[in-house]
TORKOL-4160 file (C-alpha; in steps of 0.2 Angstrom, whole numbers, padded with zeros to 4 digits, m for minus):
364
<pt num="1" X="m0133" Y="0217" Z="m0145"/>
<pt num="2" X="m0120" Y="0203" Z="m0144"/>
<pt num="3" X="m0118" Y="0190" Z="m0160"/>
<pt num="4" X="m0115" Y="0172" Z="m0156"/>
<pt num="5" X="m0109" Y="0160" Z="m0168"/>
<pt num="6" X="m0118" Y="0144" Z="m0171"/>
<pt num="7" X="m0114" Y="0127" Z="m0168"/>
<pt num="8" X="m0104" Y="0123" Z="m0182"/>
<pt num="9" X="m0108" Y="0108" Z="m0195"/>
<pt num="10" X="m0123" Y="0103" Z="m0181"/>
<pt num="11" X="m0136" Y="0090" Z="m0186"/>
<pt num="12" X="m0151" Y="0084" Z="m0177"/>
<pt num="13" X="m0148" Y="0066" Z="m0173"/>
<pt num="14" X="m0128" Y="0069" Z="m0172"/>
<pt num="15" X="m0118" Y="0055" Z="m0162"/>
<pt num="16" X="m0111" Y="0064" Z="m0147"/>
<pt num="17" X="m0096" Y="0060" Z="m0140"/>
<pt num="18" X="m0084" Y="0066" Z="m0126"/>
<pt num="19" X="m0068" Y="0077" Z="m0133"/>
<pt num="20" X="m0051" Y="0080" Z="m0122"/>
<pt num="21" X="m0045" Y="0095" Z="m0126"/>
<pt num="22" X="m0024" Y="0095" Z="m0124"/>
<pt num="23" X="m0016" Y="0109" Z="m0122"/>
<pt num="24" X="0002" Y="0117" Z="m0121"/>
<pt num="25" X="0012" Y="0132" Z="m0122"/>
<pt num="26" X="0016" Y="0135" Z="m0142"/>
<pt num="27" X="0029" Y="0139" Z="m0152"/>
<pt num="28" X="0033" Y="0149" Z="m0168"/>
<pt num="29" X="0026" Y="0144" Z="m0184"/>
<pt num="30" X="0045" Y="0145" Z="m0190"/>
<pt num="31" X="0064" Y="0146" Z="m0182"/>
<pt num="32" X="0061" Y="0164" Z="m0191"/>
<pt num="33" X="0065" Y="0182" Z="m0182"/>
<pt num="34" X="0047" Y="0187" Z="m0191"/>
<pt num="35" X="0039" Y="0172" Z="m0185"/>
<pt num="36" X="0045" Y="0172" Z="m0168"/>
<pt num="37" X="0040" Y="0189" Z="m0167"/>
<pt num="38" X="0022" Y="0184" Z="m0170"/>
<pt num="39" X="0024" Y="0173" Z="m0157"/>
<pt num="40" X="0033" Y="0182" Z="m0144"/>
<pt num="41" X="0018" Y="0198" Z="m0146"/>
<pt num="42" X="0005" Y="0185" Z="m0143"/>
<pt num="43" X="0013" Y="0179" Z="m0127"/>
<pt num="44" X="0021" Y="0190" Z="m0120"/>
<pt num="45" X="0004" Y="0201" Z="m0124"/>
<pt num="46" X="m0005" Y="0191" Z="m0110"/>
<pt num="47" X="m0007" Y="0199" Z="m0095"/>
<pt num="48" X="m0007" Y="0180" Z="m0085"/>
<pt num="49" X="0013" Y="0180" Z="m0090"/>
<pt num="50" X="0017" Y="0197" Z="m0088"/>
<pt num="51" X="0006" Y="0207" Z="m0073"/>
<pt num="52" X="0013" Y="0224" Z="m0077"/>
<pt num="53" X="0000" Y="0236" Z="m0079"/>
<pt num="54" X="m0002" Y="0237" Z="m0099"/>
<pt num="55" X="0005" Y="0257" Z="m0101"/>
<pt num="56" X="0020" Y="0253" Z="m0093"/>
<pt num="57" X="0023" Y="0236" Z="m0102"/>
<pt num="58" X="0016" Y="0241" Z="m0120"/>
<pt num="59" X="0029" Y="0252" Z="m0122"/>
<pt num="60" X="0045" Y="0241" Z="m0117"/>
<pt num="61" X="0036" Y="0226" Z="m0127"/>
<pt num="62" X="0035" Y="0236" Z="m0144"/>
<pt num="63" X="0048" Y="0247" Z="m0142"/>
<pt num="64" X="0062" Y="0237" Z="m0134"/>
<pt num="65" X="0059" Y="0218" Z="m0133"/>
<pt num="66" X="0048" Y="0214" Z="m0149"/>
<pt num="67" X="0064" Y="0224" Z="m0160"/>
<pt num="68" X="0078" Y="0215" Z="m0152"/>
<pt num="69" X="0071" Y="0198" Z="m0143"/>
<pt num="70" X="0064" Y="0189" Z="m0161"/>
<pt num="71" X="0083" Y="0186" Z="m0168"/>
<pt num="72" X="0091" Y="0179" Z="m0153"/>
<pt num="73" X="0075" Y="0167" Z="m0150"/>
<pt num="74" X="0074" Y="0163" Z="m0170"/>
<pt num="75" X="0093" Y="0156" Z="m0168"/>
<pt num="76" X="0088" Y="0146" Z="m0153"/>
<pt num="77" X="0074" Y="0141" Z="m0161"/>
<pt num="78" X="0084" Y="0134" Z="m0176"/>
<pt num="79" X="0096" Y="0123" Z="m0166"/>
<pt num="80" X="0083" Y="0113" Z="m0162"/>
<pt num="81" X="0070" Y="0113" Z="m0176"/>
<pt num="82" X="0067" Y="0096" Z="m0186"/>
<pt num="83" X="0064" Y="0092" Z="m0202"/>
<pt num="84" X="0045" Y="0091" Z="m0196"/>
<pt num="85" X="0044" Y="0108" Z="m0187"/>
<pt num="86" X="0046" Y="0111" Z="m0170"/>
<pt num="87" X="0048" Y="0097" Z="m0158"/>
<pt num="88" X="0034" Y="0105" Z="m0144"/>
<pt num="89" X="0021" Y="0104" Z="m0159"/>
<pt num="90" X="0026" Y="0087" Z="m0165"/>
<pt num="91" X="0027" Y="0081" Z="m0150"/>
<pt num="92" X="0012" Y="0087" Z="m0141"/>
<pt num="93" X="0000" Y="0080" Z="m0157"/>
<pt num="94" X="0009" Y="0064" Z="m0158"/>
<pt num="95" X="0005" Y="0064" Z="m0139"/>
<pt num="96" X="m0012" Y="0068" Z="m0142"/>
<pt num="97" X="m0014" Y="0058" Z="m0155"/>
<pt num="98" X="m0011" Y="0043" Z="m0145"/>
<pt num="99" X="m0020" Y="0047" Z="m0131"/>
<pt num="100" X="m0036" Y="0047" Z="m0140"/>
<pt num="101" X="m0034" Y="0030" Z="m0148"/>
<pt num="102" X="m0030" Y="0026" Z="m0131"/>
<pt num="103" X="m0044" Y="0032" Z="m0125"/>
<pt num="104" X="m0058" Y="0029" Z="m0140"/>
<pt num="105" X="m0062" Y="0011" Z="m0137"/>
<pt num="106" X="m0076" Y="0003" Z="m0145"/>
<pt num="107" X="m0087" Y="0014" Z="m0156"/>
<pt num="108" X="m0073" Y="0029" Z="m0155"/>
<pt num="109" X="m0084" Y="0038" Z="m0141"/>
<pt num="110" X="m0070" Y="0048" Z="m0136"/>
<pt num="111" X="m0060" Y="0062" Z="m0148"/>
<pt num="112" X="m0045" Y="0074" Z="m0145"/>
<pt num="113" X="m0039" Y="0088" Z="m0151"/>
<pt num="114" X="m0025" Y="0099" Z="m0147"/>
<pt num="115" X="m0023" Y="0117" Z="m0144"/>
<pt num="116" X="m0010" Y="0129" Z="m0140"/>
<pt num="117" X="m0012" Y="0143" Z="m0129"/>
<pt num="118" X="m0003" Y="0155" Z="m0140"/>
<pt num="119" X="0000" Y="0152" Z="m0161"/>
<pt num="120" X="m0007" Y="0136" Z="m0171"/>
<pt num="121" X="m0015" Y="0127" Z="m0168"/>
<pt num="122" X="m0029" Y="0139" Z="m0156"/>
<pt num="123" X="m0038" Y="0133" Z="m0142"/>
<pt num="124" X="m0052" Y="0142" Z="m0150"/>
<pt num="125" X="m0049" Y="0131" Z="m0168"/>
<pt num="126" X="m0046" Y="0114" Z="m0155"/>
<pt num="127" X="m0065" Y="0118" Z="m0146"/>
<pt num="128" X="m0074" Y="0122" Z="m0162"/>
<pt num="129" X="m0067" Y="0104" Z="m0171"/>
<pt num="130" X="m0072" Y="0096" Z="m0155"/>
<pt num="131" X="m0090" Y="0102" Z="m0154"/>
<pt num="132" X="m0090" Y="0099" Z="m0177"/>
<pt num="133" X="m0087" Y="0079" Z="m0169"/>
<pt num="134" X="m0102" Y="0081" Z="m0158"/>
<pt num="135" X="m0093" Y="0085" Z="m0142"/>
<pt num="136" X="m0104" Y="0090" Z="m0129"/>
<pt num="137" X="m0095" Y="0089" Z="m0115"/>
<pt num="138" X="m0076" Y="0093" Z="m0116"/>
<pt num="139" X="m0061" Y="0091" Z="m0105"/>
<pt num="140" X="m0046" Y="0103" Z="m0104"/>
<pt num="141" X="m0032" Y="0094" Z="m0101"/>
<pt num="142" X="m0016" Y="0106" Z="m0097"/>
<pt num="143" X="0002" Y="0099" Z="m0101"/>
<pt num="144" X="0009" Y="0106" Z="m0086"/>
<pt num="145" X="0011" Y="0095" Z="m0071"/>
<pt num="146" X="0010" Y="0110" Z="m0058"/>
<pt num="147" X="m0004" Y="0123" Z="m0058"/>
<pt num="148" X="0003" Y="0140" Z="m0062"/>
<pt num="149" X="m0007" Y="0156" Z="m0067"/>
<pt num="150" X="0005" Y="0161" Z="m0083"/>
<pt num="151" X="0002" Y="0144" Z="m0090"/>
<pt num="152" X="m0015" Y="0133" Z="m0082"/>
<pt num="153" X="m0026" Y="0147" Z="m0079"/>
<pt num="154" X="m0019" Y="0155" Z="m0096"/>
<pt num="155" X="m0026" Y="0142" Z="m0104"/>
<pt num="156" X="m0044" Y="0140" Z="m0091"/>
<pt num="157" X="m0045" Y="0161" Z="m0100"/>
<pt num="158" X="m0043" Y="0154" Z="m0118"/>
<pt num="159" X="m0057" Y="0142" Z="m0117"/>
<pt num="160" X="m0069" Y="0153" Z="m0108"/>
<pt num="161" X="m0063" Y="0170" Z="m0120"/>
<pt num="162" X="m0070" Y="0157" Z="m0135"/>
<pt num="163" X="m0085" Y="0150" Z="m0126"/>
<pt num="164" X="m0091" Y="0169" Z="m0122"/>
<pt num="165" X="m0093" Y="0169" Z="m0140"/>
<pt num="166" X="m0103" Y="0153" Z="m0144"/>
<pt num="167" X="m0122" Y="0152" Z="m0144"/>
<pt num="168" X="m0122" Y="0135" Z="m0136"/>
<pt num="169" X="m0108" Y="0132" Z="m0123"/>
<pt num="170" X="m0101" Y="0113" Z="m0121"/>
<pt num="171" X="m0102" Y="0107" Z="m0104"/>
<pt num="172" X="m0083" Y="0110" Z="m0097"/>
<pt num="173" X="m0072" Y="0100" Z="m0085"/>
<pt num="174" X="m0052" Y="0106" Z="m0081"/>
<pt num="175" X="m0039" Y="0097" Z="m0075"/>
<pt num="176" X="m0030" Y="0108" Z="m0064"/>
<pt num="177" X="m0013" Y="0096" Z="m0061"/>
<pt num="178" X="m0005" Y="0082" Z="m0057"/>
<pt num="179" X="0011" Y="0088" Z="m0051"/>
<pt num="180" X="0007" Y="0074" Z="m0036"/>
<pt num="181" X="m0003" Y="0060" Z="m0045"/>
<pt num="182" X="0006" Y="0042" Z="m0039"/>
<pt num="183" X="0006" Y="0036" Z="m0060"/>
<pt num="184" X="0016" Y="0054" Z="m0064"/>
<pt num="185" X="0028" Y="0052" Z="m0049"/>
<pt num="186" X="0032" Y="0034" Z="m0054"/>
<pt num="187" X="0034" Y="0037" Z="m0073"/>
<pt num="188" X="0047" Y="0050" Z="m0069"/>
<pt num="189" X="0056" Y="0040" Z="m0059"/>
<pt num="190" X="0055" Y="0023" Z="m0072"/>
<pt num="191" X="0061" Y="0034" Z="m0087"/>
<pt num="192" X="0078" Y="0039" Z="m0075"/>
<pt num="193" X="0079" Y="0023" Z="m0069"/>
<pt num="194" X="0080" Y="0017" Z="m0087"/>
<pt num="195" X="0093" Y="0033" Z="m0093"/>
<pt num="196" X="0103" Y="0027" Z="m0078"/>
<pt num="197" X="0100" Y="0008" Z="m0083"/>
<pt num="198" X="0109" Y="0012" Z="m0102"/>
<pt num="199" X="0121" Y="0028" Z="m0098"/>
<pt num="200" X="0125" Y="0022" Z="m0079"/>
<pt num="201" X="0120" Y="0036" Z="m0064"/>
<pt num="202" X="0127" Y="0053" Z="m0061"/>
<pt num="203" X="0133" Y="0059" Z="m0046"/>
<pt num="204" X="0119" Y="0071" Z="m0044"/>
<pt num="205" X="0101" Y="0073" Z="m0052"/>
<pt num="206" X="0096" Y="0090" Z="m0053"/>
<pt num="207" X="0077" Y="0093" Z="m0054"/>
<pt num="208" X="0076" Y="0109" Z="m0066"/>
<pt num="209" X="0059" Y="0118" Z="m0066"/>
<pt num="210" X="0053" Y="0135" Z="m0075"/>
<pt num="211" X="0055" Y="0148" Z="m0065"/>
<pt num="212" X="0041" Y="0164" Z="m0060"/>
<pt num="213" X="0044" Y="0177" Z="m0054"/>
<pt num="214" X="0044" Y="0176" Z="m0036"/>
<pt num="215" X="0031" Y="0190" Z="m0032"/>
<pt num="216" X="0020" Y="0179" Z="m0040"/>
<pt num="217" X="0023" Y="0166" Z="m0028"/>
<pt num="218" X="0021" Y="0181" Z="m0014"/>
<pt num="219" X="0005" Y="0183" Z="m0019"/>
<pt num="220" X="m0003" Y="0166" Z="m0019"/>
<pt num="221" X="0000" Y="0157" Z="m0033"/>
<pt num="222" X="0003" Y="0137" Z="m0027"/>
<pt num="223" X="0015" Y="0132" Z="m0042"/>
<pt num="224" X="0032" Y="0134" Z="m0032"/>
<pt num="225" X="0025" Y="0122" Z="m0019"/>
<pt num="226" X="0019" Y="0110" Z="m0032"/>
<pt num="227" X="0037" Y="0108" Z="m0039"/>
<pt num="228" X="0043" Y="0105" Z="m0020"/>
<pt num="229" X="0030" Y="0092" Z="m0018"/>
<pt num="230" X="0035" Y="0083" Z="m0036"/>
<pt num="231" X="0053" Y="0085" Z="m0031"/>
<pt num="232" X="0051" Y="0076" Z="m0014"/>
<pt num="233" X="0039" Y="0064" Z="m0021"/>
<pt num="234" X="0053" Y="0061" Z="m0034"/>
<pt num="235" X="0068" Y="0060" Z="m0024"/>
<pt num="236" X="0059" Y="0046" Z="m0012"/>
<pt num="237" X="0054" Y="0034" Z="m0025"/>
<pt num="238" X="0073" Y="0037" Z="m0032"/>
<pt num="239" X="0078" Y="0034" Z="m0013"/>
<pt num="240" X="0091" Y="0049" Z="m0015"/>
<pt num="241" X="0092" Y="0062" Z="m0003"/>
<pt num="242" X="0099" Y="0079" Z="m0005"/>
<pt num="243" X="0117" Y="0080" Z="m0008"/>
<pt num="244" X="0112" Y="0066" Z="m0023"/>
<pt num="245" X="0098" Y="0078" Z="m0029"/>
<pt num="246" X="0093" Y="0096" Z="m0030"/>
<pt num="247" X="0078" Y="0107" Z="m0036"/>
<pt num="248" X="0081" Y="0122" Z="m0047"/>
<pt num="249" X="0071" Y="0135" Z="m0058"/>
<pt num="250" X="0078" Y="0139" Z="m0076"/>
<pt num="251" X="0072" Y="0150" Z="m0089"/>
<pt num="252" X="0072" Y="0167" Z="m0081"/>
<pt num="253" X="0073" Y="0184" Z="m0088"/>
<pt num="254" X="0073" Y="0204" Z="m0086"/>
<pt num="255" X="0081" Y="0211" Z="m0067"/>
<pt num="256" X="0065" Y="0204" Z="m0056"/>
<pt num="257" X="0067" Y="0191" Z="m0044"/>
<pt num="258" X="0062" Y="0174" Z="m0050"/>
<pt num="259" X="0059" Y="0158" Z="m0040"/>
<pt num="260" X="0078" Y="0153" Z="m0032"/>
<pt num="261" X="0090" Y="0143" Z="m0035"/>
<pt num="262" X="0095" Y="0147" Z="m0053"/>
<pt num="263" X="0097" Y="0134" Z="m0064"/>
<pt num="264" X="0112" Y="0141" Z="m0073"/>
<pt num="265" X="0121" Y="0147" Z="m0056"/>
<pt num="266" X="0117" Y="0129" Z="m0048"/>
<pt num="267" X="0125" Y="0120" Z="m0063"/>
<pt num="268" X="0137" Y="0134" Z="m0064"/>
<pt num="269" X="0143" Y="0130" Z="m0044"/>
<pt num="270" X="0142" Y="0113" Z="m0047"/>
<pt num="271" X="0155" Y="0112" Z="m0061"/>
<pt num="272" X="0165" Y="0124" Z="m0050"/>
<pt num="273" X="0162" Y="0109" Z="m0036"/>
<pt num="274" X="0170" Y="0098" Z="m0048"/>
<pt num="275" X="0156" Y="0087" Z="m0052"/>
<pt num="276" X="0160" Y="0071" Z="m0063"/>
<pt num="277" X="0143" Y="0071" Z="m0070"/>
<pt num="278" X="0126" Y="0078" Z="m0070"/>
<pt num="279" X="0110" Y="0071" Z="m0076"/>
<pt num="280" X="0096" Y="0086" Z="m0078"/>
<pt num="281" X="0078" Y="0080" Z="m0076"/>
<pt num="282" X="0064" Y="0094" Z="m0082"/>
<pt num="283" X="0048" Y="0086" Z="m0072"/>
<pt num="284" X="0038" Y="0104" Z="m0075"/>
<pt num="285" X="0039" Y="0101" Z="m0095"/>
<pt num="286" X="0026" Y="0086" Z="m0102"/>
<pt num="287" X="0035" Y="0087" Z="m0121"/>
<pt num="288" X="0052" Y="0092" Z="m0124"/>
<pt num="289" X="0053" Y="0111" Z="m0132"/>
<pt num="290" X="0066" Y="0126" Z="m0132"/>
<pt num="291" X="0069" Y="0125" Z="m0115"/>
<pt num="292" X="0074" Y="0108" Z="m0113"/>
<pt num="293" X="0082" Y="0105" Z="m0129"/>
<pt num="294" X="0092" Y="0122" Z="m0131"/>
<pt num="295" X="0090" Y="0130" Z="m0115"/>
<pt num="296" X="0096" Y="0116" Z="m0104"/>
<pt num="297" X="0106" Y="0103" Z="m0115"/>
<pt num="298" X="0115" Y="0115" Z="m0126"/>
<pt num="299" X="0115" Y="0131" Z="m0114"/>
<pt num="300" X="0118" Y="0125" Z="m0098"/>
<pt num="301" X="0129" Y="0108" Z="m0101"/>
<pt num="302" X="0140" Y="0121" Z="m0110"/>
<pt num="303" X="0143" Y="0132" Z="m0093"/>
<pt num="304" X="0143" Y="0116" Z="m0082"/>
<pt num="305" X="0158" Y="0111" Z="m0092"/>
<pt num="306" X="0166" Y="0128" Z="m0094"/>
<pt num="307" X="0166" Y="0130" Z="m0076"/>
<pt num="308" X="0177" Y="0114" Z="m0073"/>
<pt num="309" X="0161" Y="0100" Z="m0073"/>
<pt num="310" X="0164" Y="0082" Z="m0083"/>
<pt num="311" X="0148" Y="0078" Z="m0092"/>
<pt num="312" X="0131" Y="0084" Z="m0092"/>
<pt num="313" X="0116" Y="0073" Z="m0098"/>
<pt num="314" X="0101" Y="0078" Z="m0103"/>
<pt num="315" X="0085" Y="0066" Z="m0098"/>
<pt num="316" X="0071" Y="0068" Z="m0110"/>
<pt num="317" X="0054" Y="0074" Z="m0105"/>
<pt num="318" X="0039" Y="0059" Z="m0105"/>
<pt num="319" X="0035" Y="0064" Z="m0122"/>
<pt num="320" X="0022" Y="0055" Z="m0132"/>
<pt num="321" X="0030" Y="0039" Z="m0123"/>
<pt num="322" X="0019" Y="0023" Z="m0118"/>
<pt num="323" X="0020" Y="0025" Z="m0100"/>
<pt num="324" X="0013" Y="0045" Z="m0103"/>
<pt num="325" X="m0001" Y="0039" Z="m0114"/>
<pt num="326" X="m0003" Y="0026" Z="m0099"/>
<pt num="327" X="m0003" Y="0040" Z="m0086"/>
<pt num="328" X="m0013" Y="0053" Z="m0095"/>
<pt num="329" X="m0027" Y="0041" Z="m0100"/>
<pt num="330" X="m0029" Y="0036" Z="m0081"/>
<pt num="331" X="m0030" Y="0053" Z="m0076"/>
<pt num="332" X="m0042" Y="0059" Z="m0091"/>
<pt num="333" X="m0054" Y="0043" Z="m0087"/>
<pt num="334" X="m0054" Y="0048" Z="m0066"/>
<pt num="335" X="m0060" Y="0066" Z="m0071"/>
<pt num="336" X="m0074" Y="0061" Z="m0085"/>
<pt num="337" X="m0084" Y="0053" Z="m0070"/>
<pt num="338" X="m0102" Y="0047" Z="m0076"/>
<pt num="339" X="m0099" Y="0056" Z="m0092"/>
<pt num="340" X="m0093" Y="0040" Z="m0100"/>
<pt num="341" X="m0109" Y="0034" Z="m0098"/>
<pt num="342" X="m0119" Y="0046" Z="m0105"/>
<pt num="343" X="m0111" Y="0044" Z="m0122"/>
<pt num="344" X="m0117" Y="0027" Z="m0128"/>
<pt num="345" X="m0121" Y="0026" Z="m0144"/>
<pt num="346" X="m0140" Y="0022" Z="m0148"/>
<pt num="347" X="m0142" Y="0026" Z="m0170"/>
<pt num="348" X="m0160" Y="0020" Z="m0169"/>
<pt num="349" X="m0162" Y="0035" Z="m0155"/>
<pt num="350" X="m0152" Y="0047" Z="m0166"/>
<pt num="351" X="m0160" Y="0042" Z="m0181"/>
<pt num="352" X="m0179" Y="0047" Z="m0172"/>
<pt num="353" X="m0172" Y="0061" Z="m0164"/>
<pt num="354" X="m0168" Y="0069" Z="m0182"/>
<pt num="355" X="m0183" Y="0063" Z="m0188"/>
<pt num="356" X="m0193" Y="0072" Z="m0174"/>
<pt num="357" X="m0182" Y="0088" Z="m0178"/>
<pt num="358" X="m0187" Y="0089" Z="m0197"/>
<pt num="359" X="m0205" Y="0085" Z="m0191"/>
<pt num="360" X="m0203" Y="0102" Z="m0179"/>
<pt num="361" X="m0194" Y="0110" Z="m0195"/>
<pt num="362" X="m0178" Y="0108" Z="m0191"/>
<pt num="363" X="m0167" Y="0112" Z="m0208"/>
<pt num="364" X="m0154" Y="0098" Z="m0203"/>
């Protein structure tokens, strides 16, 4: 017989409200070869990101990756980290944090929490503070732009793994994307129109999104088109066409295939080319993390130079920015519907429902 937990810290006559769950990736709990391999088991454990079938992968995980992988991240991880921790956590709660005094209002009828799909804080830990709050009704809201399997639907398996477990299951609502949403579109393009306004304009934006491996494209998964469709969209509120600006995938690893052209050889050919200068815009990644920050502005800027390029410039993610709080907010208020409604506080009401509930013999 299955054991469900409870409700946890519920009282009759609670004040409900609506919670936003925000989620993204994770990161280590430390730039530590011990921590990172905590990390690294977790992910690379799940089979949304790695579709191998598990006795062929354990093995190579445990054996191979997990004993030699953990180092070379934890150094990477330690170029970047800040006196606060890592800049994905910090930035994605700050983020968070302003979104739902964004959204709260009058009467704070509106709470978030974050989650991350894989080390601290859970989803699971993010869904039960929620419901602690007297949310009822949750939305998940992704930190990824473009739907993909290894990360959106990663994170849709989390929240239903935990709900499984619960005895009473909030009423749920995801958002999938917003790879095309006019607000994201045009707060992509402000923050390069403002980079270019202080450090003057390259001679080519490149357009830098994480790569998959391309059988998963093959097999249906829509997120390759998703980037195409931000990258055009991009490129036509910038008014560049394509000799001034070019889509790449970053972030590759192991001898499969991934989703073409490479970042590293595209930056690699355009130093070759000569180039002058190169901004790199990473419109797949909400927050900056280890793949903006060390992968792309220490990595790759060093290959662009060393293959004969001038400079390359690094434009931050939206972050926990106004403008991304602004977009985020509009997005999250289009998908809670009639649900805003329905979470207008009424204390006389709550106070007669608890009373009703002890009446009946309710404990609480």
């Amino acid at each position: 017989m299955a054991n469900y937990s409870g409700t946890p810290d519920f009282e009759h006559g609670q004040r409900q409200r609506l919670g936003i769950l925000v989620c993204n990736l994770g990161t280590p709990d430390a730039p530590t070869p011990r921590a990172v391999r905590r990390y690294l088991a977790e992910f690379l454990s799940d089979p949304r990101v790695i579709e191998t079938p598990p006795l062929l992968w354990w093995p190579i995980l445990h054996g191979v990756i997990l004993n030699v992988r953990p180092r070379r991240s934890a150094h990477a991880y330690a170029k970047i980290w800040q006196a606060d921790g890592s800049p994905l956590l910090t930035l994605s709660q700050s983020l968070s944090d302003k979104l739902g005094s964004a959204l709260a209002g009058e009467g704070d009828a509106i709470i978030t929490a974050l989650g991350m799909r894989y080390g601290s804080p859970s989803i699971a830990s993010a869904l039960d503070a929620l419901q602690a709050h007297g949310a009822r009704r949750i939305l998940v809201l992704p930190l990824y732009p473009q739907y993909a399997a290894p990360t959106t639907a990663s994170v849709m398996d989390a929240v239903f793994a935990h709900c499984a477990r619960l005895r009473w299951v909030p009423e749920l609502r995801f958002i999938n994307d917003y790879h095309a949403d006019p607000r994201y579109i045009s707060a992509l393009a402000e923050s390069v129109r403002e980079y270019w306004a202080v450090h003057g304009r390259a001679d080519h934006l490149l357009l830098s999104f994480h790569g998959l491996p391309r059988k998963y494209f093959l097999a249906g998964d829509p997120y390759y088109c998703q980037c195409q469709a931000t990258a055009r969209l991009l490129r036509e509120s910038l008014g560049l066409d394509g000799d001034a600006c070019s889509v790449s995938f970053q972030s590759r690893v192991g001898p499969t295939r991934w989703l073409e052209p490479y970042t590293d050889l595209t930056l690699t050919a355009l130093g070759k080319a000569g180039t002058g200068r190169v901004d790199v815009l990473c419109p797949g990644f909400a927050v900056d993390c280890l793949e903006t920050l060390e992968e792309i502005a220490l990595q790759n800027a060093e290959k662009f130079r060393a293959a004969g390029g001038g400079e390359m410039h690094y434009i931050p993610a939206l972050n926990d920015s106004p403008r991304h709080v602004e977009l985020l907010g509009a997005l999250v208020d289009e998908h809670l519907g009639g649900w805003r409604q329905a979470v207008v506080d009424d204390p006389a009401a709550r106070a007669a429902a608890a009373e009703r509930a002890r009446a009946d013999g309710a404990e609480r």
